[in-house]
SEVOMI-898500 format. One record per atom (N, C-alpha, C): z, y, x. Coordinates in steps of 0.1 Angstrom, whole numbers, padded with zeros to 4 digits, always signed. Layout:
<nodes>
ZYX ...
</nodes>
This chain:
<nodes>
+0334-0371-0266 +0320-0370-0264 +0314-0358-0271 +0319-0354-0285 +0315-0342-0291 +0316-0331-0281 +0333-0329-0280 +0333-0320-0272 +0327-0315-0255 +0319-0328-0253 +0315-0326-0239 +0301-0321-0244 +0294-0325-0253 +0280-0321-0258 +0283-0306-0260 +0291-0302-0269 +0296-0289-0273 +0295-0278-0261 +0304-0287-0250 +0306-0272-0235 +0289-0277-0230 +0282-0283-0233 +0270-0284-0220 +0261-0278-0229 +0260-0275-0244 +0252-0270-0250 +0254-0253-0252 +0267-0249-0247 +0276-0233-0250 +0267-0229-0231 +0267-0243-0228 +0263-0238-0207 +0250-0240-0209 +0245-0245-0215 +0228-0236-0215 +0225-0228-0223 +0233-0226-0234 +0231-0211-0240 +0233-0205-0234 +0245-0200-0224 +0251-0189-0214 +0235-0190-0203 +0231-0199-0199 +0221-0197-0190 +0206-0193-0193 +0204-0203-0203 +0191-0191-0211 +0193-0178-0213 +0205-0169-0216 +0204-0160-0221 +0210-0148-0205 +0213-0157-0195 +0211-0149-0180 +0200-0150-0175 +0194-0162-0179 +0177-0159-0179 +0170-0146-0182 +0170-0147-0195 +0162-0140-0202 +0169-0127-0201 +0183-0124-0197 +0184-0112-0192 +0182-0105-0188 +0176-0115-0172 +0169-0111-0159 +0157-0109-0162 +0147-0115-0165 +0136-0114-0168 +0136-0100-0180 +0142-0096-0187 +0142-0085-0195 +0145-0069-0183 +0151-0072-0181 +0157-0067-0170 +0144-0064-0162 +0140-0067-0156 +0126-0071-0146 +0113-0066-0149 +0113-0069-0163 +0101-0062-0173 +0103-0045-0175 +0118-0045-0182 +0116-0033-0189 +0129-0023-0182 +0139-0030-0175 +0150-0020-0169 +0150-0021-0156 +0140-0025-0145 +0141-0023-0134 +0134-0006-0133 +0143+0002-0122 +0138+0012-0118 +0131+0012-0105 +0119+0013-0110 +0109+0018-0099 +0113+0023-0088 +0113+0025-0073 +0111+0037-0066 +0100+0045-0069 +0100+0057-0062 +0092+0067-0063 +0080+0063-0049 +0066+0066-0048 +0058+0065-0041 +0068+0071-0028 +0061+0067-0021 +0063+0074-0010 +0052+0087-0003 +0061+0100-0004 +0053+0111-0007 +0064+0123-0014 +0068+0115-0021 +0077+0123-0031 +0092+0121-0032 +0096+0132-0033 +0113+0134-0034 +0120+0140-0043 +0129+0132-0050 +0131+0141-0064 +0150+0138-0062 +0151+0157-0074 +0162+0154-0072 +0166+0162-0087 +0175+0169-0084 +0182+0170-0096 +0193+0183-0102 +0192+0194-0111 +0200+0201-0112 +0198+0209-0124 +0205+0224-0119 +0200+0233-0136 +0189+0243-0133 +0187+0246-0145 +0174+0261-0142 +0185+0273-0142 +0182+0277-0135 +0186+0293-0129 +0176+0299-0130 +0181+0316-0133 +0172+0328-0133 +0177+0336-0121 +0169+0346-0115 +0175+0359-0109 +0181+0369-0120 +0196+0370-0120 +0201+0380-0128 +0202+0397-0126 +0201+0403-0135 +0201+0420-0129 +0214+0422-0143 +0221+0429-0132 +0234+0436-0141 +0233+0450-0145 +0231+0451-0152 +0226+0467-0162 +0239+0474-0163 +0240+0488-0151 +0252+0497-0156 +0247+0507-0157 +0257+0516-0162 +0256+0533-0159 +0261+0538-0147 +0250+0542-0142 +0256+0556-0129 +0268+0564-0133 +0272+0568-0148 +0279+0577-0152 +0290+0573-0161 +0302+0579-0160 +0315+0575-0166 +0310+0580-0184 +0312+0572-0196 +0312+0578-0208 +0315+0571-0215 +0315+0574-0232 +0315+0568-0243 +0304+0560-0246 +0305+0547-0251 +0290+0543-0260 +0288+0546-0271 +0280+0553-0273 +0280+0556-0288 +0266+0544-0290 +0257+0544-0287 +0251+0536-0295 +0245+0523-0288 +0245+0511-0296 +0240+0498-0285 +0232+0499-0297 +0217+0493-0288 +0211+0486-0294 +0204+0472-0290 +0208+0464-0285 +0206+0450-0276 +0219+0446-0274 +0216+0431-0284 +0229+0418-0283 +0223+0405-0271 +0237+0398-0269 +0229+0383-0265 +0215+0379-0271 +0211+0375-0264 +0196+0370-0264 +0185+0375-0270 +0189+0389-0269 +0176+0393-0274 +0163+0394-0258 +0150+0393-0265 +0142+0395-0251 +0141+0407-0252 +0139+0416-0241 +0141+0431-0243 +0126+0430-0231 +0123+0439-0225 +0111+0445-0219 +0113+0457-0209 +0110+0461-0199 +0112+0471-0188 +0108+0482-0194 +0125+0488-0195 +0123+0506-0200 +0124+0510-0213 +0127+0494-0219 +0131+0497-0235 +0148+0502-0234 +0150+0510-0242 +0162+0514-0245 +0174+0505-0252 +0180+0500-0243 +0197+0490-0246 +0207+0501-0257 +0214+0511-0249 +0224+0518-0251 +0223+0530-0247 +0228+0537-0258 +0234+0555-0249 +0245+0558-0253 +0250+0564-0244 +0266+0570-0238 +0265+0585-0247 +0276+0588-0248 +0279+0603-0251 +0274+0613-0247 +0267+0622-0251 +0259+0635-0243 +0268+0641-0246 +0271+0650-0254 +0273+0663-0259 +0277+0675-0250 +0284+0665-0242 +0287+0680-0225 +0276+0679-0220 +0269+0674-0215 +0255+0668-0208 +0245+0678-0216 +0243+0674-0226 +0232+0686-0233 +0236+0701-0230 +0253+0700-0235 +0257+0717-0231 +0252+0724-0221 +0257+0717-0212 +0252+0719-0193 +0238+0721-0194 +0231+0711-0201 +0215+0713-0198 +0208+0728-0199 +0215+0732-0212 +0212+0742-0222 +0213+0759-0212 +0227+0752-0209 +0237+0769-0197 +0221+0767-0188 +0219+0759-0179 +0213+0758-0168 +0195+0763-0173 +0190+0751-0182 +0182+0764-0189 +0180+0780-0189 +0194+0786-0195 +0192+0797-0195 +0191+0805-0182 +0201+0797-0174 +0200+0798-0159 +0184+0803-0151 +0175+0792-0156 +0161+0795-0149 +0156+0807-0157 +0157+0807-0168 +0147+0817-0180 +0149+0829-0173 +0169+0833-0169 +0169+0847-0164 +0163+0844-0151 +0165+0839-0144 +0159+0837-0124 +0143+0839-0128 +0138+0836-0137 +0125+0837-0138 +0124+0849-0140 +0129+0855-0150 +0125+0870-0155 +0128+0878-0147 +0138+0882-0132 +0140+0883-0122 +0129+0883-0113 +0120+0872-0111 +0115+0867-0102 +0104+0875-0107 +0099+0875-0125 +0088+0885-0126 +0083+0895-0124 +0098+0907-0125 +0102+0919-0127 +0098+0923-0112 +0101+0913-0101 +0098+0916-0085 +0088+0915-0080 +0078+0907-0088 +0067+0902-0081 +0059+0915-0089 +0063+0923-0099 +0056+0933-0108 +0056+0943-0099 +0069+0946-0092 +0069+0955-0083 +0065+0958-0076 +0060+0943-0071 +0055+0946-0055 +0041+0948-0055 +0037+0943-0068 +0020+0942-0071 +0019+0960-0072 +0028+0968-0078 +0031+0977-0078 +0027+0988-0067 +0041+0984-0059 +0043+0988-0046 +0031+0987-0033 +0026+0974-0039 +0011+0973-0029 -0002+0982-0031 -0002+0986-0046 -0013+0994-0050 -0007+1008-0044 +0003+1012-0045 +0007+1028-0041 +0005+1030-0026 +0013+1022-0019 +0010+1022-0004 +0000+1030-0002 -0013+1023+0001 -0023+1029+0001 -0032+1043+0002 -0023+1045-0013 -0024+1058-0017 -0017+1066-0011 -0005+1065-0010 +0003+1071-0006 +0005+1078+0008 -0005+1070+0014 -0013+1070+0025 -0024+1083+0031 -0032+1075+0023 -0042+1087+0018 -0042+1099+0016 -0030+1100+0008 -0027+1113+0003 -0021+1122+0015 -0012+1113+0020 +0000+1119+0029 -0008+1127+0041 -0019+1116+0051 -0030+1120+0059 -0039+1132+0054 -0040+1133+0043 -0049+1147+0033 -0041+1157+0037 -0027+1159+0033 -0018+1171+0034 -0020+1173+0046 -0017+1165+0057 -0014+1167+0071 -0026+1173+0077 -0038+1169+0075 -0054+1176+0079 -0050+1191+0071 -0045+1193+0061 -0045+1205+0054 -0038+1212+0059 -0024+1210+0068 -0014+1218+0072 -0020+1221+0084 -0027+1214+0091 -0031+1218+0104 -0040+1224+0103 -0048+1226+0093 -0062+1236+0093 -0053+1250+0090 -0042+1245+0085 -0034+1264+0081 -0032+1265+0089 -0025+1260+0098 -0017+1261+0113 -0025+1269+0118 -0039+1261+0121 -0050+1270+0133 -0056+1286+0123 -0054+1282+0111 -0058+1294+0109 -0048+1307+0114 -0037+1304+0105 -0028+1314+0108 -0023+1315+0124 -0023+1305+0133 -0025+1313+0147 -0036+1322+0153 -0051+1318+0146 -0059+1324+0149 -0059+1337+0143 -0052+1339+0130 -0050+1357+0123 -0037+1363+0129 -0029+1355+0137 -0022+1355+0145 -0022+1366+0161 -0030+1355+0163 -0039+1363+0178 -0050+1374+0175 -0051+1373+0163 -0059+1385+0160 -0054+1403+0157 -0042+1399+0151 -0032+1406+0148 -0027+1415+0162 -0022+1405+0170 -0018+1407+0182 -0025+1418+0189 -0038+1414+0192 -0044+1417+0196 -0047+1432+0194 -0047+1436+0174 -0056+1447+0172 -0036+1456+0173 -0027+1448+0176 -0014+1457+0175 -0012+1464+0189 -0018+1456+0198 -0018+1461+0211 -0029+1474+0210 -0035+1473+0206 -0048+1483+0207 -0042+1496+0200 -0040+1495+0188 -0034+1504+0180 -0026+1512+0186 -0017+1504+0188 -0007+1506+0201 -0007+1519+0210 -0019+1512+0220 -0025+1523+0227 -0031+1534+0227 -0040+1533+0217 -0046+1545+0209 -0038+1559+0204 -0026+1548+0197 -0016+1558+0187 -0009+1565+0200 -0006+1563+0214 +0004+1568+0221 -0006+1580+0231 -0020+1577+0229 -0026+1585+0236 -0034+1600+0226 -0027+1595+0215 -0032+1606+0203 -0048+1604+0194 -0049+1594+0204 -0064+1589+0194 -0062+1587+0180 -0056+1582+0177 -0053+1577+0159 -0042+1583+0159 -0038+1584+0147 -0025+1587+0138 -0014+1576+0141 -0003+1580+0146 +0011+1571+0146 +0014+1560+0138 +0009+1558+0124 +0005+1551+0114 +0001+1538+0114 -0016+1544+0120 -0023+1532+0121 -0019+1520+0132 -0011+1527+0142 -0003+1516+0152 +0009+1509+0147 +0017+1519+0141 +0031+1512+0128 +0020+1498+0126 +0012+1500+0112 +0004+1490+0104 +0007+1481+0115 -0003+1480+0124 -0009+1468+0131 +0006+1464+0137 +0011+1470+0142 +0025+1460+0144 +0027+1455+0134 +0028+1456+0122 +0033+1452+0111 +0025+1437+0106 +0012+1442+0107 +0005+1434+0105 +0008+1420+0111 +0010+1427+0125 +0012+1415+0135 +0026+1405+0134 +0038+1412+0131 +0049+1404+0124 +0044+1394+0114 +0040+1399+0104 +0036+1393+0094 +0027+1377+0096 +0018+1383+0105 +0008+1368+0108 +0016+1360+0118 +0027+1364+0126 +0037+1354+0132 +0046+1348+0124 +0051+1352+0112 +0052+1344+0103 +0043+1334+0091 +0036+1341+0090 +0028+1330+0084 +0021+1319+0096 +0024+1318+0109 +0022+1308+0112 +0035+1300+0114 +0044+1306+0115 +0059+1296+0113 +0062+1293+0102 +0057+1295+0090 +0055+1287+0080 +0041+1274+0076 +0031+1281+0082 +0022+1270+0083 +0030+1259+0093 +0033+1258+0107 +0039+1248+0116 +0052+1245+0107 +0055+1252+0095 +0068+1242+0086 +0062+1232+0083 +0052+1238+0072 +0044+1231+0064 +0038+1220+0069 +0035+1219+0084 +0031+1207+0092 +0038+1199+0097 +0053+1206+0099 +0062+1191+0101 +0068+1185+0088 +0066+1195+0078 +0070+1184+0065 +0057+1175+0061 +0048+1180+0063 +0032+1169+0061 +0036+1155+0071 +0040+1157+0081 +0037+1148+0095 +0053+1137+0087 +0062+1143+0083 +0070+1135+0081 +0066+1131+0069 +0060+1134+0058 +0055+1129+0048 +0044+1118+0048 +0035+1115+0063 +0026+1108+0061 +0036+1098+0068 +0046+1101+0080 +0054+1087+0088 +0062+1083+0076 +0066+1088+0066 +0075+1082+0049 +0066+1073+0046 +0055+1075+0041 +0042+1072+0034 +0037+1055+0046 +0033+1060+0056 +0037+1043+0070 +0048+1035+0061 +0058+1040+0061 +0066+1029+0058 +0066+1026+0044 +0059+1026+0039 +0051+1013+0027 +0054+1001+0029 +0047+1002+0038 +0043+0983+0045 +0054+0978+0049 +0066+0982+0054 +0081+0976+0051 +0087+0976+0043 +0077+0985+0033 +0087+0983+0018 +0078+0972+0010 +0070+0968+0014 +0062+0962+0010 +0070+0949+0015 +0073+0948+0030 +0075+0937+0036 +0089+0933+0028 +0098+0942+0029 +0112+0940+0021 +0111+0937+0005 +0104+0940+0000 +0102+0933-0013 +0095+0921-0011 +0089+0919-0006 +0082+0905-0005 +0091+0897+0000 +0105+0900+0010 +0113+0890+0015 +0121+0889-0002 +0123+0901-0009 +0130+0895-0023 +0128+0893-0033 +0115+0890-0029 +0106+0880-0041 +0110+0867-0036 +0111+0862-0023 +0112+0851-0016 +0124+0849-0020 +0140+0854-0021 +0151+0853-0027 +0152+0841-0039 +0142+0855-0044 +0147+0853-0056 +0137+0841-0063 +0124+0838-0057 +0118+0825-0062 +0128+0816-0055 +0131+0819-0044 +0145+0805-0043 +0158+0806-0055 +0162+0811-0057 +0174+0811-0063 +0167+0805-0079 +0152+0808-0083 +0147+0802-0095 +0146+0786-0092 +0140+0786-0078 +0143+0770-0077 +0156+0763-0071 +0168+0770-0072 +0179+0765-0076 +0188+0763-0086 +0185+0770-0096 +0183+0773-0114 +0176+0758-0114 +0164+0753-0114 +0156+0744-0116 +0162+0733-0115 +0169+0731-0101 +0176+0723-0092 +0184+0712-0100 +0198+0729-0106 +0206+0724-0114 +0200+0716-0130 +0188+0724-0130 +0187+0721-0148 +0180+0707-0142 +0173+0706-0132 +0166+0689-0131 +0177+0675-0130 +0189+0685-0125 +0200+0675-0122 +0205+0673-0135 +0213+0681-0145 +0214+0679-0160 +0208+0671-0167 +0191+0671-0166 +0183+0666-0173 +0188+0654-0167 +0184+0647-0153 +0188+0636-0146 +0201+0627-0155 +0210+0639-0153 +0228+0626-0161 +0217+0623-0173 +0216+0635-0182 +0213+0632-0196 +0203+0619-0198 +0193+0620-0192 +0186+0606-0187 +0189+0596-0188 +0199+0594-0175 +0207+0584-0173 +0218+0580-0181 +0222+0590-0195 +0232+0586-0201 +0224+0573-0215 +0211+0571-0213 +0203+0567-0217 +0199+0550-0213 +0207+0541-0214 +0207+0531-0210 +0195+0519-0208 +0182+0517-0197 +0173+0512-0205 +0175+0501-0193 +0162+0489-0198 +0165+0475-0192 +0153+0476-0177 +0158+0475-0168 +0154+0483-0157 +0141+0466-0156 +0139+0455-0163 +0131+0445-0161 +0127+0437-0174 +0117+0430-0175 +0117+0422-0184 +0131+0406-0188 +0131+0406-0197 +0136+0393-0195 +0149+0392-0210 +0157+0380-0207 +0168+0377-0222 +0181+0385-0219 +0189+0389-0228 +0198+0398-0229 +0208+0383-0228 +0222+0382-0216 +0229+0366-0216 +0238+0375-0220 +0245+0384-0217 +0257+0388-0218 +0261+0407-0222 +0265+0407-0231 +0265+0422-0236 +0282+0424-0235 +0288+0432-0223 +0298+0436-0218 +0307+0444-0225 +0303+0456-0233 +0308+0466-0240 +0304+0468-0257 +0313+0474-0260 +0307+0475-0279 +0309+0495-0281 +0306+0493-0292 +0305+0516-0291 +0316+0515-0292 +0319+0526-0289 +0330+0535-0289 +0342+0536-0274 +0336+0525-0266 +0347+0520-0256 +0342+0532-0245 +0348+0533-0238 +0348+0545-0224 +0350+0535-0214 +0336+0535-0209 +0330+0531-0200 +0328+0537-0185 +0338+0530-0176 +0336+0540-0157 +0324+0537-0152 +0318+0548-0144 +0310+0546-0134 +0304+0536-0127 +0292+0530-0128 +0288+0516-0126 +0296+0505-0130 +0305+0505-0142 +0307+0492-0147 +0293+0486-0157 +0292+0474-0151 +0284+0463-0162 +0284+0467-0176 +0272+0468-0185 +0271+0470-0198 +0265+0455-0200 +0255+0451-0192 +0248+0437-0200 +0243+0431-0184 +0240+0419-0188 +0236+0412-0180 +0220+0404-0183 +0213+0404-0172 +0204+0404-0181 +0192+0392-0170 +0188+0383-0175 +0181+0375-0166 +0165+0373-0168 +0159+0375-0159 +0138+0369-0158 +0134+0358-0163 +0133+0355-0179 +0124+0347-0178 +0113+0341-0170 +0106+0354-0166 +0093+0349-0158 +0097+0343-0145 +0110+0345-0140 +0117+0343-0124 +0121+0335-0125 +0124+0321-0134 +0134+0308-0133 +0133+0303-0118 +0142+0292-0119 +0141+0285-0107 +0153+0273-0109 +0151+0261-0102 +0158+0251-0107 +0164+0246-0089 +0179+0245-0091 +0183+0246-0080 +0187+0231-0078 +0182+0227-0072 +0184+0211-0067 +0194+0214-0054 +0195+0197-0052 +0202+0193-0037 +0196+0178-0030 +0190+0181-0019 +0185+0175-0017 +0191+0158-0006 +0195+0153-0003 +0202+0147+0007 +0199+0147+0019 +0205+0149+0030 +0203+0153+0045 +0195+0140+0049 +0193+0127+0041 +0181+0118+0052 +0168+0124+0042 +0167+0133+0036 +0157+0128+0031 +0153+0149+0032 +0160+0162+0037 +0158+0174+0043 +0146+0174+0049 +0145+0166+0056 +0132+0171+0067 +0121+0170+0062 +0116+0165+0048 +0103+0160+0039 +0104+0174+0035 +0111+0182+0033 +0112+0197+0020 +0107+0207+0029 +0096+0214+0024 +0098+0223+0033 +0091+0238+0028 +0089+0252+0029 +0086+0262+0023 +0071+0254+0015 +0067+0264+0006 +0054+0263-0006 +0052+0249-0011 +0059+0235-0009 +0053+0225-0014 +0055+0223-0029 +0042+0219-0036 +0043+0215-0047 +0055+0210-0050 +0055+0211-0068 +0070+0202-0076 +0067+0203-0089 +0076+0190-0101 +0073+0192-0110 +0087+0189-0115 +0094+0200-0128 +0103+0192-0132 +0103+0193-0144 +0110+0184-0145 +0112+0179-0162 +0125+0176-0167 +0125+0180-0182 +0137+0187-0187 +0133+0176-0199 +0144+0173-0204 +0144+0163-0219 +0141+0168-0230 +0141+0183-0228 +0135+0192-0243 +0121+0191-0242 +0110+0187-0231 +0098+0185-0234 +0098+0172-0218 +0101+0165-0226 +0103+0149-0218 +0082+0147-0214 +0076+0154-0221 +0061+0148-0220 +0054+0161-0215 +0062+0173-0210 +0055+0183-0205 +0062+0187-0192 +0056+0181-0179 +0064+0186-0166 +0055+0202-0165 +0066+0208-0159 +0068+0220-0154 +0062+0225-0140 +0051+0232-0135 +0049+0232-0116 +0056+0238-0117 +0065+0240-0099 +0069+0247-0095 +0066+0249-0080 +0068+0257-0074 +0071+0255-0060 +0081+0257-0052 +0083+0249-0041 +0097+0254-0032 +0097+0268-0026 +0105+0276-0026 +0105+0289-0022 +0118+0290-0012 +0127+0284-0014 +0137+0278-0005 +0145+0269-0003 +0146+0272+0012 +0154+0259+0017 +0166+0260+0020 +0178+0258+0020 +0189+0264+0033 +0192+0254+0043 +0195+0265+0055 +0195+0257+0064 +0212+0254+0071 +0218+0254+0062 +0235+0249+0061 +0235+0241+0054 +0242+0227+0057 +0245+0215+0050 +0258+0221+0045 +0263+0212+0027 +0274+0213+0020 +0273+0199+0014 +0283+0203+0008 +0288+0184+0002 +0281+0187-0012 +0275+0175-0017 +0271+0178-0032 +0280+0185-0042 +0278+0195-0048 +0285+0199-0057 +0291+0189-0073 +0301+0190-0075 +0308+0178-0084 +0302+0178-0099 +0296+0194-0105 +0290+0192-0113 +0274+0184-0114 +0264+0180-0099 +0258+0173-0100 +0254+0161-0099 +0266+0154-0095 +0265+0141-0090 +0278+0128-0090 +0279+0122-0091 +0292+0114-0093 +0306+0115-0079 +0313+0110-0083 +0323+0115-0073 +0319+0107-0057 +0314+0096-0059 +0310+0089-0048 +0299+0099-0040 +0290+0100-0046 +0279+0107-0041 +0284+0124-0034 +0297+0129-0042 +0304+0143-0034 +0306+0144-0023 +0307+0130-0015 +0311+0132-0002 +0297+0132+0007 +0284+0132+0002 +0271+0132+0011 +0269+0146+0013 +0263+0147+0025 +0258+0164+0025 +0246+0157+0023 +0242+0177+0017 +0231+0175+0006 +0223+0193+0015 +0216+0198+0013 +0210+0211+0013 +0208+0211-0002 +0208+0230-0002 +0200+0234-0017 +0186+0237-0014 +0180+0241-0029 +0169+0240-0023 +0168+0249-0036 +0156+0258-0035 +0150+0265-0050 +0138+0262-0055 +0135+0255-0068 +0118+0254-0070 +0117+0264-0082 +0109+0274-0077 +0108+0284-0084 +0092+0281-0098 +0095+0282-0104 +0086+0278-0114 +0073+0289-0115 +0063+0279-0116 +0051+0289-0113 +0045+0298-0126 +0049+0293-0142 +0052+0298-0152 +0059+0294-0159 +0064+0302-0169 +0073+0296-0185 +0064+0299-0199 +0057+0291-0199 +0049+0295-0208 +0057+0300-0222 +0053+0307-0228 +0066+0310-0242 +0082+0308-0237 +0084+0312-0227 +0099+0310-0227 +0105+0298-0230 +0097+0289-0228 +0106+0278-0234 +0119+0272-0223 +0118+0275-0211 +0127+0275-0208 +0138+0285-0203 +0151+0283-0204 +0160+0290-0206 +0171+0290-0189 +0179+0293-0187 +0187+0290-0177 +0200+0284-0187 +0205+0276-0170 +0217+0266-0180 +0210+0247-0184 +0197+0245-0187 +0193+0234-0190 +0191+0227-0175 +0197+0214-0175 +0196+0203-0170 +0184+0199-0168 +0176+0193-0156 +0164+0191-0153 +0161+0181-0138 +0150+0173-0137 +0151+0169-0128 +0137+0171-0119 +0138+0170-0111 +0127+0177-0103 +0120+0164-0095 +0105+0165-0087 +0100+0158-0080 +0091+0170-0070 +0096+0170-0059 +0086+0173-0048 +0076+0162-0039 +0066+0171-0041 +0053+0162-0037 +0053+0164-0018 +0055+0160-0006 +0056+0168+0007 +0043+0156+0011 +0035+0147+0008 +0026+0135+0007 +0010+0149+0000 +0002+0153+0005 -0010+0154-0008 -0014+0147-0012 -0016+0134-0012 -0025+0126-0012 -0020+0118-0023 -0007+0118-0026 +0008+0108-0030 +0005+0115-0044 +0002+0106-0057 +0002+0105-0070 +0015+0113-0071 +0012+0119-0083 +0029+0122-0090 +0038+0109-0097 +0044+0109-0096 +0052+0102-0111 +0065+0110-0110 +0068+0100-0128 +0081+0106-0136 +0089+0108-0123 +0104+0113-0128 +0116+0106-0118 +0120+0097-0125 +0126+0091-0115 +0132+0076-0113 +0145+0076-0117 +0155+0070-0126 +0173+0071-0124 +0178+0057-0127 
</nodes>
């Protein structure tokens, strides 16, 4: 009889306390669903990453940015080895200095050559009016000559004058046929002195085509030295964006090839929390809608975000989010890009759970698990 009191007293303990399990249960461990309106799901924060390399094969000589530092657009990470780089700069330098002084020395010329023209001109057309006024003179003392030689001439053979005075005037008369075949010299060397003097203006034109030369050849001097400057530049390693330094690739001294990775570097301001959403429940998600997610490092501060993507290819849940049972559902990804990070508090890598609102009207709440 003890023993029968004993088991009926152990069987209402066992049942009060399935009771009161339930009812605890009921009170404080049942999970809610979520309103209807809202879809929540589950994953990590991701950033947009940018991989920081050099264009150029070199040494590092100097880093200055580790893991996690926040760095800022255009602050300086690392520089590579100049010392050839500056050489080159230097040669090419000198390169423009002489093409310039070249370029001066021609343009001095021509400023030169343009003032003389003119003159040269001037002058040349002066001589030529002057040769031809001799010309007509001396044919006119010419014909004069002629004239008094013929007469003389006549006189002397008829005994009028002395044999003499007809000699002279021949004489005379030679004489003034040459001094007009020296004036008509005088006038083809004027006439070709003023057509010399014309061609100015193609000496003008021909220096001005090598001025043209040679300002080109100074802006290919420039060319090279802009290119110089350019490596040396670029041997200057800076963080082409805002954001945290994840991964620092190389240390000084290493020789580094041509576009390999020096750091890795991700947006704070750009996070985004990559959920999966389940194929019955795809068609509620859709571009811009509201979201809020929450992370257990600030369990009492949800995060907005918004959807910015959807994909439109089903995959099987990925095994880091879900239990193995749940691997075999197709799921879509989805991105809710966060609308700020206030102080950086969030990082990529943290676990988080999300709720999309596709309902306006539909209250928020927590998520549900």
């Amino acid at each position: 009889m003890a023993k029968l009191f004993k088991r009926l007293s152990m069987l209402l303990l066992l049942a009060a306390c399935v009771v009161g399990g339930y009812f605890a249960w009921d009170r404080w461990g049942r999970v809610e669903p979520l309103p209807d309106g809202l879809v929540q799901a589950n994953g990590r924060i991701e950033g947009d990453h940018v991989t920081v390399a050099s264009k150029f094969a070199g040494k590092v000589h100097e880093l200055l940015a580790r893991e996690g530092d926040s760095v800022q657009a255009g602050q300086v990470l690392a520089r590579l080895d100049s010392q050839q780089v500056q050489a080159k700069l230097r040669q090419a330098e000198q390169a423009v200095q002489a093409a310039q002084a070249q370029y001066r020395a021609a343009q001095s010329g021509l400023e030169l050559l343009e003032s003389e023209v003119p003159l040269m001109i001037e002058t040349a057309e002066a001589s030529l009016e002057h040769a031809k006024a001799v010309v007509a003179k001396a044919k006119a003392a010419e014909q004069q000559s002629a004239r008094d030689a013929k007469r003389f001439t006549e006189l002397a053979s008829r005994g009028t004058i002395d044999q003499r005075k007809g000699e002279e005037a021949e004489l005379a008369w030679t004489v003034a046929k040459n001094d007009v075949r020296v004036a008509e010299t005088a006038l083809t060397q004027a006439e070709k002195q003023l057509a010399e003097a014309n061609l100015g203006d193609r000496r003008v034109q021909a220096k001005r085509q090598e001025l043209e030369a040679l300002a080109a050849q100074v802006a290919g001097a420039e060319a090279v030295r802009d290119e110089a400057q350019s490596v040396l530049d670029d041997l200057t390693i800076t963080a082409p964006a805002d954001g945290v330094i994840t991964t620092r690739v190389v240390d000084i001294g290493e020789i580094v090839a041509a576009g390999s990775p020096l750091f890795d570097l991700v947006n704070l301001d750009r996070l985004y929390l990559k959920v999966y959403v389940p194929e019955v429940e795809i068609g509620r998600v859709r571009l811009e809608l509201p979201a809020r997610i929450h992370t257990d490092a600030y369990p009492e501060t949800p995060f907005p975000a918004t959807v910015r993507y959807v994909s439109s290819r089903a995959e099987f849940t990925p095994k880091e989010v879900q239990t193995p049972d749940e691997r075999v559902k197709l799921v879509y990804a989805v991105k809710l890009y966060l609308d700020e990070n206030p102080d950086h508090r969030l990082t990529p890598g943290l676990p988080a759970d999300a709720v999309v609102r596709w309902k306006e009207d539909t209250p928020w709440a927590n998520p549900q698990w």
